[in-house]
BAVO-458623 format. One record per atom (N, C-alpha, C): atom name; x, y negated, z; residue in one letter; residue number from 1. Coordinates in nm, 3 decimals, m for minus. Atoms other than C-alpha are relative to their C-alpha. Example, Ala and Ser with C-alpha at 12.3 -4.5 7.8 and 13.67 -1.06 7.14 Angstrom:
# BAVO-458623
<node><name>N</name><x>0.089</x><y>0.119</y><z>0.000</z><resn>a</resn><resi>1</resi></node>
<node><name>CA</name><x>1.230</x><y>0.450</y><z>0.780</z><resn>a</resn><resi>1</resi></node>
<node><name>C</name><x>0.090</x><y>m0.120</y><z>0.000</z><resn>a</resn><resi>1</resi></node>
<node><name>N</name><x>m0.082</x><y>0.119</y><z>m0.006</z><resn>s</resn><resi>2</resi></node>
<node><name>CA</name><x>1.367</x><y>0.106</y><z>0.714</z><resn>s</resn><resi>2</resi></node>
<node><name>C</name><x>m0.077</x><y>m0.109</y><z>0.073</z><resn>s</resn><resi>2</resi></node>
# end
This chain:
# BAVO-458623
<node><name>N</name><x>0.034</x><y>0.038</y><z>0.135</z><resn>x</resn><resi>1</resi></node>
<node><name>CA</name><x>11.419</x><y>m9.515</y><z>13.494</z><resn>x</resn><resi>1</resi></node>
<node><name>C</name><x>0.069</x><y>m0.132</y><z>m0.032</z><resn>x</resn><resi>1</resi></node>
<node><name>N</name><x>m0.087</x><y>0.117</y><z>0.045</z><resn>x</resn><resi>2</resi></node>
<node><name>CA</name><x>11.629</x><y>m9.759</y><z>13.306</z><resn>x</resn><resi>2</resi></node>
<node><name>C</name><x>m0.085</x><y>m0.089</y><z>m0.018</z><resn>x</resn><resi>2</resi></node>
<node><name>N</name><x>0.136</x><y>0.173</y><z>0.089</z><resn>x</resn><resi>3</resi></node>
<node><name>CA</name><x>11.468</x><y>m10.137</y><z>13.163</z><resn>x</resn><resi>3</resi></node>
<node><name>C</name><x>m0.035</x><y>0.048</y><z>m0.104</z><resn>x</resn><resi>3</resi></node>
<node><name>N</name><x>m0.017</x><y>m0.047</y><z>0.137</z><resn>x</resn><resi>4</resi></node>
<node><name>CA</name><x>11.531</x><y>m9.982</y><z>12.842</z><resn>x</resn><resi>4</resi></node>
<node><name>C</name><x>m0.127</x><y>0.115</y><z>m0.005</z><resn>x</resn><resi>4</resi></node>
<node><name>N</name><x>0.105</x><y>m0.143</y><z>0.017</z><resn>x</resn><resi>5</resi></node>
<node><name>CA</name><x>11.304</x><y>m9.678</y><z>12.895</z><resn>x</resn><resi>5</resi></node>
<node><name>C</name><x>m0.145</x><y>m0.035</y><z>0.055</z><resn>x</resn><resi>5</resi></node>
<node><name>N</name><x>0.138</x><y>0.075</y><z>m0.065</z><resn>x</resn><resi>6</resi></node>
<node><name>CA</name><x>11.028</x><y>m9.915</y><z>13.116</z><resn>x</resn><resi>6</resi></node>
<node><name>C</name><x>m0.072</x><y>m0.079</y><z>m0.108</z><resn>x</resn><resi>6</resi></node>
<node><name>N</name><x>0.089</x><y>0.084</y><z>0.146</z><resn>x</resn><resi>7</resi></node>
<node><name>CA</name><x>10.997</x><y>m10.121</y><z>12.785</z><resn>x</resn><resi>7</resi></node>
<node><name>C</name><x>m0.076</x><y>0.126</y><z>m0.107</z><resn>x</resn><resi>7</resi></node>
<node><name>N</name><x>0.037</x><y>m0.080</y><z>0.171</z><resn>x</resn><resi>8</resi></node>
<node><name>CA</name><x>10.999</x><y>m9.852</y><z>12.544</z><resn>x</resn><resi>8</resi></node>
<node><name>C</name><x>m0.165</x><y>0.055</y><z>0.088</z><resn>x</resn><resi>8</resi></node>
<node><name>N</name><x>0.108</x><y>m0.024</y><z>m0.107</z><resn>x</resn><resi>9</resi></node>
<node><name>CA</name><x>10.716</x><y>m9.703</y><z>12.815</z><resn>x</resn><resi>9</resi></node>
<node><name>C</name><x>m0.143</x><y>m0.061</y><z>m0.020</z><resn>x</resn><resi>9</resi></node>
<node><name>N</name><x>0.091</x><y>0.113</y><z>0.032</z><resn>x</resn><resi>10</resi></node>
<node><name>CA</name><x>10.491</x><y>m10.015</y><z>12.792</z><resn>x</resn><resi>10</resi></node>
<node><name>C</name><x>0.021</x><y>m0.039</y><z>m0.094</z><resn>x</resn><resi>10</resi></node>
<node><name>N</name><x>0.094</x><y>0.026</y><z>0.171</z><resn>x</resn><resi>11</resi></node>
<node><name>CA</name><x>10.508</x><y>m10.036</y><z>12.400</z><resn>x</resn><resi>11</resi></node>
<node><name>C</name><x>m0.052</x><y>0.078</y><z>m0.012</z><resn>x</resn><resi>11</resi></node>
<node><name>N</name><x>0.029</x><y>m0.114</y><z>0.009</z><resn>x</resn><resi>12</resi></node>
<node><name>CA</name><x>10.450</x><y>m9.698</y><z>12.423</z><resn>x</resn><resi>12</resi></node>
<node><name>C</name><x>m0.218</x><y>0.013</y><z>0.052</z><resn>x</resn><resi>12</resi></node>
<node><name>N</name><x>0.161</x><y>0.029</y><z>m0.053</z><resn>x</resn><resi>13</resi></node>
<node><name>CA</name><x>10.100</x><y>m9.752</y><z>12.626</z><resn>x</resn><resi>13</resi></node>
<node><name>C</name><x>m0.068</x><y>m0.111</y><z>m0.071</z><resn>x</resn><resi>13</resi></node>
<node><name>N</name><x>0.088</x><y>0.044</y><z>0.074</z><resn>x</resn><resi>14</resi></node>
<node><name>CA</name><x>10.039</x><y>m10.033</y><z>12.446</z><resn>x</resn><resi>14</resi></node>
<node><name>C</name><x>m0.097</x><y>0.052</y><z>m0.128</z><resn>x</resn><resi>14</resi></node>
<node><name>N</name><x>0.102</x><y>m0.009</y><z>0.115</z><resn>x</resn><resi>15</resi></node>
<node><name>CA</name><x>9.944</x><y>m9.908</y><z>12.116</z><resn>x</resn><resi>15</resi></node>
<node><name>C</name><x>m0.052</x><y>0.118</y><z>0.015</z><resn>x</resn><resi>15</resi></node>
<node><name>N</name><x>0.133</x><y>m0.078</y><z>0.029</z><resn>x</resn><resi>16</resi></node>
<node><name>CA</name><x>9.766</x><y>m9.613</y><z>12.216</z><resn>x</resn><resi>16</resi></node>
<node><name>C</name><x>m0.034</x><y>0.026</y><z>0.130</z><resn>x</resn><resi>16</resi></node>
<node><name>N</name><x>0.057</x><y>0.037</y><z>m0.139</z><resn>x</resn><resi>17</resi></node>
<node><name>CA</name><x>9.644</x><y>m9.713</y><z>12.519</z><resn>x</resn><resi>17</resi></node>
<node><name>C</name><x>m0.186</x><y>0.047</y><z>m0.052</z><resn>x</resn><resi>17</resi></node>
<node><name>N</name><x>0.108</x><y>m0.016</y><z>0.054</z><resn>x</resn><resi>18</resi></node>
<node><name>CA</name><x>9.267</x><y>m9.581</y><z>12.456</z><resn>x</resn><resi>18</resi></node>
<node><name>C</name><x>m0.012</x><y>0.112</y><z>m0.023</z><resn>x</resn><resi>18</resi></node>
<node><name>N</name><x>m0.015</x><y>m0.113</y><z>0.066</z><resn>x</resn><resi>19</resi></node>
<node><name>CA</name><x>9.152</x><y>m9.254</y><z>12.360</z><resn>x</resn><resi>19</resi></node>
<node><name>C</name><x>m0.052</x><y>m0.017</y><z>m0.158</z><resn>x</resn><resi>19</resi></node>
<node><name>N</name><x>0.024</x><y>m0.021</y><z>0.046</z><resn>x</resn><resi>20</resi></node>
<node><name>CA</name><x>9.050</x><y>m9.316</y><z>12.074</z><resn>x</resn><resi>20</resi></node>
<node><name>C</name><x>0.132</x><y>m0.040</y><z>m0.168</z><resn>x</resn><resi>20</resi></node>
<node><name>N</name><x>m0.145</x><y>0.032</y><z>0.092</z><resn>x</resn><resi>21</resi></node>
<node><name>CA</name><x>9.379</x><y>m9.431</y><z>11.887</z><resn>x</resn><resi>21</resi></node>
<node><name>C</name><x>0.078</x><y>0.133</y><z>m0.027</z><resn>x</resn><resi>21</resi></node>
<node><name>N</name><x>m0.108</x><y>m0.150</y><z>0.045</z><resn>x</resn><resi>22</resi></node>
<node><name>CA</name><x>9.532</x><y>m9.108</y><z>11.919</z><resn>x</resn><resi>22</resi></node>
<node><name>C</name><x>m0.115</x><y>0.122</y><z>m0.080</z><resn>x</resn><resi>22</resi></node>
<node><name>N</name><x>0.044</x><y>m0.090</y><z>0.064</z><resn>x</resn><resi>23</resi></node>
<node><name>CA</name><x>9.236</x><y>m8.929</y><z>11.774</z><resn>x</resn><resi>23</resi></node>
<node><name>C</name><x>m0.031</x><y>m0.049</y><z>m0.149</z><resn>x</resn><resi>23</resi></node>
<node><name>N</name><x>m0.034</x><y>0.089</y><z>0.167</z><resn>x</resn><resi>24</resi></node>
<node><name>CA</name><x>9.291</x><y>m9.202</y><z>11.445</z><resn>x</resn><resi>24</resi></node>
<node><name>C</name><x>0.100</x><y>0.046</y><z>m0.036</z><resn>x</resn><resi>24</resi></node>
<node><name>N</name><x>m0.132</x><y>m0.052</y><z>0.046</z><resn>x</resn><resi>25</resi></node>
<node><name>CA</name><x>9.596</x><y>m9.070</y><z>11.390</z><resn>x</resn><resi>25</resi></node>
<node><name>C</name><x>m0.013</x><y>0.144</y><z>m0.022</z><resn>x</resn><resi>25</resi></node>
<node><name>N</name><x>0.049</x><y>m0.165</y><z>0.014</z><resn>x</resn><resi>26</resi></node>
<node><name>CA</name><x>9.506</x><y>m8.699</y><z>11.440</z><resn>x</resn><resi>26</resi></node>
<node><name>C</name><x>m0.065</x><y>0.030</y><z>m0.141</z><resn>x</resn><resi>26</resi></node>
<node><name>N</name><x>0.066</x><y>m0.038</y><z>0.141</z><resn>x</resn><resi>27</resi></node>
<node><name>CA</name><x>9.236</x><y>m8.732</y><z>11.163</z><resn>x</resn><resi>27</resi></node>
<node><name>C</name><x>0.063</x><y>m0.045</y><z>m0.114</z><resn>x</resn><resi>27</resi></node>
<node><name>N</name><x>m0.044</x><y>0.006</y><z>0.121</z><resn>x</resn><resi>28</resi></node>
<node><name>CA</name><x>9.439</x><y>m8.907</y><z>10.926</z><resn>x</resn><resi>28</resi></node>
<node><name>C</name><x>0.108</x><y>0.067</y><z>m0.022</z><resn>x</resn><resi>28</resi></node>
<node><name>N</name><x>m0.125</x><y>m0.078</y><z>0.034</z><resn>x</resn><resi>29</resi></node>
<node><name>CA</name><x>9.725</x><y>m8.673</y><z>10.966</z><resn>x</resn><resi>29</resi></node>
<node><name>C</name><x>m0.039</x><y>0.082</y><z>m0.118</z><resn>x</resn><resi>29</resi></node>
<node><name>N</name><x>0.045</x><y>m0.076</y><z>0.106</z><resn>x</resn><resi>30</resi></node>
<node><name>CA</name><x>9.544</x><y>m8.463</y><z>10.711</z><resn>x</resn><resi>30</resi></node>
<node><name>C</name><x>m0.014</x><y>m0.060</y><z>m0.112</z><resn>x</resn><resi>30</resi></node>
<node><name>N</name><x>0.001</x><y>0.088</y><z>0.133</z><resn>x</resn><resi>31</resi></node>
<node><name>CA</name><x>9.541</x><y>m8.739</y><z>10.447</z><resn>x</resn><resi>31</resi></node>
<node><name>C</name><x>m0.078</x><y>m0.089</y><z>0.023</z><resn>x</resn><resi>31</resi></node>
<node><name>N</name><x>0.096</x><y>0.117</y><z>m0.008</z><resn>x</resn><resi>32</resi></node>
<node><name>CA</name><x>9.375</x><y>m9.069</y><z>10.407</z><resn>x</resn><resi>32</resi></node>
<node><name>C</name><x>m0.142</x><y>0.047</y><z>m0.029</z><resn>x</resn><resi>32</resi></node>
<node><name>N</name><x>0.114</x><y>0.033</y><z>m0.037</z><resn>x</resn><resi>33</resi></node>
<node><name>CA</name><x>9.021</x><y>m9.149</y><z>10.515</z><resn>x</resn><resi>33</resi></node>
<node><name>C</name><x>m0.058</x><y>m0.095</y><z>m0.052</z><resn>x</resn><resi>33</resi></node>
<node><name>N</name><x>0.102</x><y>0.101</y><z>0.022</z><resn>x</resn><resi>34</resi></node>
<node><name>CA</name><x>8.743</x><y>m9.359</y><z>10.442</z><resn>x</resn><resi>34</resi></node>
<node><name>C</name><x>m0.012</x><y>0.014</y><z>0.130</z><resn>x</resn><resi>34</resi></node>
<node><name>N</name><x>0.072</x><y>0.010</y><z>m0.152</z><resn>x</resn><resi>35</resi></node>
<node><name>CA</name><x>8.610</x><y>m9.542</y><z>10.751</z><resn>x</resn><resi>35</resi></node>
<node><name>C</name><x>m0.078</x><y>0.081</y><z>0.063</z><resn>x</resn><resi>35</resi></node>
<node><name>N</name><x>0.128</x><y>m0.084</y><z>m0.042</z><resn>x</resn><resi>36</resi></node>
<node><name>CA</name><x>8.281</x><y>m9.387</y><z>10.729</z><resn>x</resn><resi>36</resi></node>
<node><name>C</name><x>0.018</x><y>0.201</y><z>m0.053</z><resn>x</resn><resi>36</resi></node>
<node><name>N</name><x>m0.009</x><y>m0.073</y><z>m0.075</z><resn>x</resn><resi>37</resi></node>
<node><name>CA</name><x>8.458</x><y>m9.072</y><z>10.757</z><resn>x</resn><resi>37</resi></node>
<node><name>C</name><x>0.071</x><y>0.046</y><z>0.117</z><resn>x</resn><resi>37</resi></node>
<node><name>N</name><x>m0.060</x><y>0.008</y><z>m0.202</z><resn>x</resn><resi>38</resi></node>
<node><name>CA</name><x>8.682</x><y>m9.163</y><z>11.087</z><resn>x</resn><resi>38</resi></node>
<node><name>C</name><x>m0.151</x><y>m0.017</y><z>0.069</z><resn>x</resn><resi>38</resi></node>
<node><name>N</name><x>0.100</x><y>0.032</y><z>m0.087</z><resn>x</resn><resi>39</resi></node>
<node><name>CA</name><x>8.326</x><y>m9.289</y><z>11.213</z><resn>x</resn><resi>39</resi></node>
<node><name>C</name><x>m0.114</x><y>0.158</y><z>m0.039</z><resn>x</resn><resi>39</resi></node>
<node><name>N</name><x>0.074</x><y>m0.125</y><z>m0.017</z><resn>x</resn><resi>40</resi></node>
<node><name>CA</name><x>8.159</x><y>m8.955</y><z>11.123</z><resn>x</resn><resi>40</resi></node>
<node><name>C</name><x>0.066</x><y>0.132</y><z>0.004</z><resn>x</resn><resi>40</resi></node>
<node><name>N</name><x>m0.093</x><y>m0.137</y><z>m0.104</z><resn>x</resn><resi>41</resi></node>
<node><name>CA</name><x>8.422</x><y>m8.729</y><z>11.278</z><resn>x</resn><resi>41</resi></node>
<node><name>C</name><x>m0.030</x><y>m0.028</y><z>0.147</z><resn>x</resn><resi>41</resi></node>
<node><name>N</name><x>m0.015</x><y>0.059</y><z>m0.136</z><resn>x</resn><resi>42</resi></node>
<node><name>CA</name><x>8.424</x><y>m8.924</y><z>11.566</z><resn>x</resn><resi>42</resi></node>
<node><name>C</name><x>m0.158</x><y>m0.071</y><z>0.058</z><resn>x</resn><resi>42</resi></node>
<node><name>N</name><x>0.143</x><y>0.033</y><z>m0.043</z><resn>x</resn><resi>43</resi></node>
<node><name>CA</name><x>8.035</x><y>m8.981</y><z>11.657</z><resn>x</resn><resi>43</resi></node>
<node><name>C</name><x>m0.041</x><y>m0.090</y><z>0.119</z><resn>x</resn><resi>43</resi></node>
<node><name>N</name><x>m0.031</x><y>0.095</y><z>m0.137</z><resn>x</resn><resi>44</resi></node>
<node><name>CA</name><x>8.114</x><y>m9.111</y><z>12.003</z><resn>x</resn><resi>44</resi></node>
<node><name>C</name><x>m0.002</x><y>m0.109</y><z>m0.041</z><resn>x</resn><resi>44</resi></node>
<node><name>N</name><x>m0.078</x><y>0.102</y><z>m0.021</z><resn>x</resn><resi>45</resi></node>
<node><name>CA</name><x>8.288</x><y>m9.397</y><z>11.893</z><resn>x</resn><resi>45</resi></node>
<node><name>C</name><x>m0.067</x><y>m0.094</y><z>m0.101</z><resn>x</resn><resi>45</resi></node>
<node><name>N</name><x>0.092</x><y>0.119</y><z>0.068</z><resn>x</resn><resi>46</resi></node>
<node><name>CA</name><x>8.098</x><y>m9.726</y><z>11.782</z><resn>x</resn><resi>46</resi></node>
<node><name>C</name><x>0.094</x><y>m0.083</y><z>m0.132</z><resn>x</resn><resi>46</resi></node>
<node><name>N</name><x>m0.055</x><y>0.067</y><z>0.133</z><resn>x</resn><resi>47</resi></node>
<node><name>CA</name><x>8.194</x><y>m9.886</y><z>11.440</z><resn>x</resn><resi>47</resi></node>
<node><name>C</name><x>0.116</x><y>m0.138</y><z>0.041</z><resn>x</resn><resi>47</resi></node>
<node><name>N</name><x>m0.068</x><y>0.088</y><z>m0.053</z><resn>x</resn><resi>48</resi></node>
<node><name>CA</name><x>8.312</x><y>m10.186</y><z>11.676</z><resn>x</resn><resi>48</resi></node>
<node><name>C</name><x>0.109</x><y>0.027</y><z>0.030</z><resn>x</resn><resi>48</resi></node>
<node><name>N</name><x>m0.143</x><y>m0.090</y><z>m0.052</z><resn>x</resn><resi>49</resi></node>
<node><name>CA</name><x>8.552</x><y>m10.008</y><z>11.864</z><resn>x</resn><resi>49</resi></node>
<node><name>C</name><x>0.080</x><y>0.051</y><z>m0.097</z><resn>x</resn><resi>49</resi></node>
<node><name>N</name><x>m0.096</x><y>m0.018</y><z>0.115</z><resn>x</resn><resi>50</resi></node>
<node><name>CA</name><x>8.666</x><y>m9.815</y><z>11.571</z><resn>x</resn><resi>50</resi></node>
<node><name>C</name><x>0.081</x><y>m0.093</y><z>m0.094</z><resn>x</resn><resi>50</resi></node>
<node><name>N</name><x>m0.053</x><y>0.123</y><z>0.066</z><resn>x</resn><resi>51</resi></node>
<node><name>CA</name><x>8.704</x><y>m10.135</y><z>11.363</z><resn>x</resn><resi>51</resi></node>
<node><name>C</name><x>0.161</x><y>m0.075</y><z>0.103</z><resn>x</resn><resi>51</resi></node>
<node><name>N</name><x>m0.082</x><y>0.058</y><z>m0.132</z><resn>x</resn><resi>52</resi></node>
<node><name>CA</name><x>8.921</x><y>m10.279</y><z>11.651</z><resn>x</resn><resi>52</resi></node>
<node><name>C</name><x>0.135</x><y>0.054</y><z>0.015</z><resn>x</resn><resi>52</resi></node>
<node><name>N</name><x>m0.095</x><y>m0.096</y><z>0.021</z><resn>x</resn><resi>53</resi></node>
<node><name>CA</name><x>9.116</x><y>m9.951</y><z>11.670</z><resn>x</resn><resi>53</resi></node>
<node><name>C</name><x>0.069</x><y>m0.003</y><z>m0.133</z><resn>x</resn><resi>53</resi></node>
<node><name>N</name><x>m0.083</x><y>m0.006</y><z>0.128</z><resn>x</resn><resi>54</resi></node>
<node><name>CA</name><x>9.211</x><y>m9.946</y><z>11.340</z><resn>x</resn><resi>54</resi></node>
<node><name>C</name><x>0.087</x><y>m0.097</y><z>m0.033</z><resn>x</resn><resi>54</resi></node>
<node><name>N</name><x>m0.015</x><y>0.091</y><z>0.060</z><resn>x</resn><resi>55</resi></node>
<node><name>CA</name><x>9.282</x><y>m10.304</y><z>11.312</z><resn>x</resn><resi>55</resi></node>
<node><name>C</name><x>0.139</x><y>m0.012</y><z>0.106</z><resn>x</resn><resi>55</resi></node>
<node><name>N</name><x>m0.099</x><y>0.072</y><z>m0.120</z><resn>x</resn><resi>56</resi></node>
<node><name>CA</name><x>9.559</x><y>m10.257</y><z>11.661</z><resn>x</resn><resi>56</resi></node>
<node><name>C</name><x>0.095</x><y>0.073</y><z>m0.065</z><resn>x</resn><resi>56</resi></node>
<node><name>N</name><x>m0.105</x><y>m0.061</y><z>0.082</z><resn>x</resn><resi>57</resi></node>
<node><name>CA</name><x>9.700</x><y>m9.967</y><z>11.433</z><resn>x</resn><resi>57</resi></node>
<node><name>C</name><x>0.102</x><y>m0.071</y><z>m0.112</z><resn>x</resn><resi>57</resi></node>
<node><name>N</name><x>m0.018</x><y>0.061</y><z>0.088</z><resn>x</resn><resi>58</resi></node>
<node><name>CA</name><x>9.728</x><y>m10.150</y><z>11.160</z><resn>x</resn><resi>58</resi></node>
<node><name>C</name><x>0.093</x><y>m0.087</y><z>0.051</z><resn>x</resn><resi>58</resi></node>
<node><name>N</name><x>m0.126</x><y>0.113</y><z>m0.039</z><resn>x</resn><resi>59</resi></node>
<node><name>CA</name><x>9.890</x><y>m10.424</y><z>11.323</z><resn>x</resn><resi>59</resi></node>
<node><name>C</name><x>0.136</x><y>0.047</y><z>0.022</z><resn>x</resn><resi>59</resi></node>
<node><name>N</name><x>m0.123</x><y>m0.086</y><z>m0.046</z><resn>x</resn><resi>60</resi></node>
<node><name>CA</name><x>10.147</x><y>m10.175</y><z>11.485</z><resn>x</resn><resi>60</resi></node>
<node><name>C</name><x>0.110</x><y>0.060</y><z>m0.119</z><resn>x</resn><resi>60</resi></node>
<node><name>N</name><x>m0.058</x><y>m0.034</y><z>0.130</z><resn>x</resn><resi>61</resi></node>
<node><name>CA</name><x>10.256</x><y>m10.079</y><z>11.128</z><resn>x</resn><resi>61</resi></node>
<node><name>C</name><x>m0.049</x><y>0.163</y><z>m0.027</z><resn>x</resn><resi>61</resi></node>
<node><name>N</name><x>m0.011</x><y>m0.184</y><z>m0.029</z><resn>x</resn><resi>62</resi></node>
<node><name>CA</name><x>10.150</x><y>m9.707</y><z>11.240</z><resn>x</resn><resi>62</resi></node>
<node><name>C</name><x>m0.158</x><y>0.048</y><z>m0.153</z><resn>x</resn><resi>62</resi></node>
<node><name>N</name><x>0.074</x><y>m0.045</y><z>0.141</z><resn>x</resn><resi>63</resi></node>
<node><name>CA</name><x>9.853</x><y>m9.708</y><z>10.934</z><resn>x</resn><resi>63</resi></node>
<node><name>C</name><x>0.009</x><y>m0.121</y><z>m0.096</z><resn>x</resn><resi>63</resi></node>
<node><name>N</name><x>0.038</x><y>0.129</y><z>0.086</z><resn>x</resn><resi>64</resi></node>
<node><name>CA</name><x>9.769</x><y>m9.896</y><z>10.636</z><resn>x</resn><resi>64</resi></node>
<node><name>C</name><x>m0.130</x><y>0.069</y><z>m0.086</z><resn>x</resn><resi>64</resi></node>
<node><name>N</name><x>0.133</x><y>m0.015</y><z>0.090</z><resn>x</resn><resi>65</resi></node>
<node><name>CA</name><x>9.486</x><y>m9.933</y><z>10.406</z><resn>x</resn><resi>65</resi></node>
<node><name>C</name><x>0.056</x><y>0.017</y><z>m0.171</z><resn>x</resn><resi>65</resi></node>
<node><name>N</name><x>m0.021</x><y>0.015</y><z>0.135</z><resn>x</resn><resi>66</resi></node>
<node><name>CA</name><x>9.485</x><y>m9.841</y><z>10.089</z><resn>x</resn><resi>66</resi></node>
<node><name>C</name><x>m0.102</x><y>m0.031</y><z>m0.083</z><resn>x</resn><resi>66</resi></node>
<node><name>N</name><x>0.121</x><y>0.102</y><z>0.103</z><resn>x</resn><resi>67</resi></node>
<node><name>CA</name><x>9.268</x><y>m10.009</y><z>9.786</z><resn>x</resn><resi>67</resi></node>
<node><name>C</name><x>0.062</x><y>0.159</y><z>m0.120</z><resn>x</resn><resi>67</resi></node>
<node><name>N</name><x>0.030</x><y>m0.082</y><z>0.152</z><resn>x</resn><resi>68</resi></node>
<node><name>CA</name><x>9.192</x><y>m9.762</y><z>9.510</z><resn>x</resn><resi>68</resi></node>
<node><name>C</name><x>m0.124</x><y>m0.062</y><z>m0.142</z><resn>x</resn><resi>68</resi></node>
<node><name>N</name><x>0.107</x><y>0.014</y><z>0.087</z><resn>x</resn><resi>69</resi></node>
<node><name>CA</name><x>9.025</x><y>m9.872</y><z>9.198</z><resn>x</resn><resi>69</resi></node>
<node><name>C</name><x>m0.059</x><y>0.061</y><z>m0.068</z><resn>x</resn><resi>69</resi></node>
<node><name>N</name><x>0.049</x><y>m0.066</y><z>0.118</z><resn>x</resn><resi>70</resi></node>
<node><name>CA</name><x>8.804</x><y>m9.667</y><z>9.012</z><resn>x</resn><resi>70</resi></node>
<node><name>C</name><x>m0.127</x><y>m0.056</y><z>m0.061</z><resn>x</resn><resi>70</resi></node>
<node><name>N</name><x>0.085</x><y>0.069</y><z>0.098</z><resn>x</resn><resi>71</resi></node>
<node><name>CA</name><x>8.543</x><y>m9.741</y><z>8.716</z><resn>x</resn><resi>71</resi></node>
<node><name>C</name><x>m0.139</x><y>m0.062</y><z>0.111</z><resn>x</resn><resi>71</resi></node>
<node><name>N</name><x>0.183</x><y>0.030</y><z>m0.056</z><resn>x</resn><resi>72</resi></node>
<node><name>CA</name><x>8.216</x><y>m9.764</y><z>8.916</z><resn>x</resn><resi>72</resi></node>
<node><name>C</name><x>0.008</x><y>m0.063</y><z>0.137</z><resn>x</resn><resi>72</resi></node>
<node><name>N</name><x>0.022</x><y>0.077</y><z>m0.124</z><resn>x</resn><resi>73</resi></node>
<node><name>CA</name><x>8.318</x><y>m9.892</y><z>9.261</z><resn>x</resn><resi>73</resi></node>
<node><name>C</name><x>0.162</x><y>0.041</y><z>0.070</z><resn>x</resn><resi>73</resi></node>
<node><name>N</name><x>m0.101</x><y>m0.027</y><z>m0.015</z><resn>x</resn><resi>74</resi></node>
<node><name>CA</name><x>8.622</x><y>m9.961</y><z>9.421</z><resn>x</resn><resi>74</resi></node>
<node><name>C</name><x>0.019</x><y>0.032</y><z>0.163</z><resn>x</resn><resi>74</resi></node>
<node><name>N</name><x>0.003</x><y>m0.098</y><z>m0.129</z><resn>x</resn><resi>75</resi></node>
<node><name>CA</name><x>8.700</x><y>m9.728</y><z>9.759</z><resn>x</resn><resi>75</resi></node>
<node><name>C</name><x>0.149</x><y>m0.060</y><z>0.071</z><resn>x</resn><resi>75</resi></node>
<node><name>N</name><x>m0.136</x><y>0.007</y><z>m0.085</z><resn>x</resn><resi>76</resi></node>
<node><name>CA</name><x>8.957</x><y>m9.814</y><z>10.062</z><resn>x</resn><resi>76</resi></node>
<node><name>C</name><x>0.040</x><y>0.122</y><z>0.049</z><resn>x</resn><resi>76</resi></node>
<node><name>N</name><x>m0.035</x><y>m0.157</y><z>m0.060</z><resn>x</resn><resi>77</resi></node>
<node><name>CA</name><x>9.106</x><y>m9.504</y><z>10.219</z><resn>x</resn><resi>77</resi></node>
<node><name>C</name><x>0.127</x><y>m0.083</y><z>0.113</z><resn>x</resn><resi>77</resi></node>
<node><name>N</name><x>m0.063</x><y>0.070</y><z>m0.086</z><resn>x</resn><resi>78</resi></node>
<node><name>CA</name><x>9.313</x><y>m9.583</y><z>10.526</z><resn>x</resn><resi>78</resi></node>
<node><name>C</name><x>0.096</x><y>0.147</y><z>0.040</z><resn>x</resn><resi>78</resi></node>
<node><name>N</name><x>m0.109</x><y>m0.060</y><z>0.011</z><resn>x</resn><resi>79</resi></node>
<node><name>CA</name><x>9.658</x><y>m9.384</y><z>10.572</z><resn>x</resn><resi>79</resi></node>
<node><name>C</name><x>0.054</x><y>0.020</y><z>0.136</z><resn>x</resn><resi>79</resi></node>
<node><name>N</name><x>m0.106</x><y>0.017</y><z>m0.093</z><resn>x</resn><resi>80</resi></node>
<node><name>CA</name><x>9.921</x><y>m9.329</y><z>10.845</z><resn>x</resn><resi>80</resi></node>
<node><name>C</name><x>0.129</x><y>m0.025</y><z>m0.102</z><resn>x</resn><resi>80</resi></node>
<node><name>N</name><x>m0.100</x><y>0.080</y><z>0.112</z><resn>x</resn><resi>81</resi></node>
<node><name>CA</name><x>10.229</x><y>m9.539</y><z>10.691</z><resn>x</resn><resi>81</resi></node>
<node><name>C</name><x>0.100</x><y>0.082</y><z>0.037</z><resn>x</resn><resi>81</resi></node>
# end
């Protein structure tokens, strides 16, 4: 294995190091989410953790949040970018 392929390797584990990163991505493959329905697909997984998860995605560039405004209350929905 080259350096080149040991790095890509260990970015590779970094960001979805966890199981539960790859099943954030799974559910939003179907279209953006509300939190509280990643956290009520995923029952296991504590609001903490999820929060956490989302927030290593996020960093990674691999989702984003989106802001929607509508009249009565305004809703986030969270994407794969």
């Amino acid at each position: 294995m080259t350096e080149r392929e040991k790095n890509g390797l260990i970015c590779f584990s970094d960001i979805f190091f966890g199981k539960w990163k790859l099943l954030i991505l799974y559910e939003l493959a179907d279209g953006p989410k509300r939190f509280k329905e990643l956290r009520d697909t995923n029952q296991n997984i504590s609001a903490k953790v999820l929060t956490e998860s989302i927030q290593d995605l996020m960093n990674e560039g691999l989702i984003v949040r989106l802001s929607l405004i509508h009249i009565s209350e305004p809703t986030r929905l969270l994407s794969i970018s």
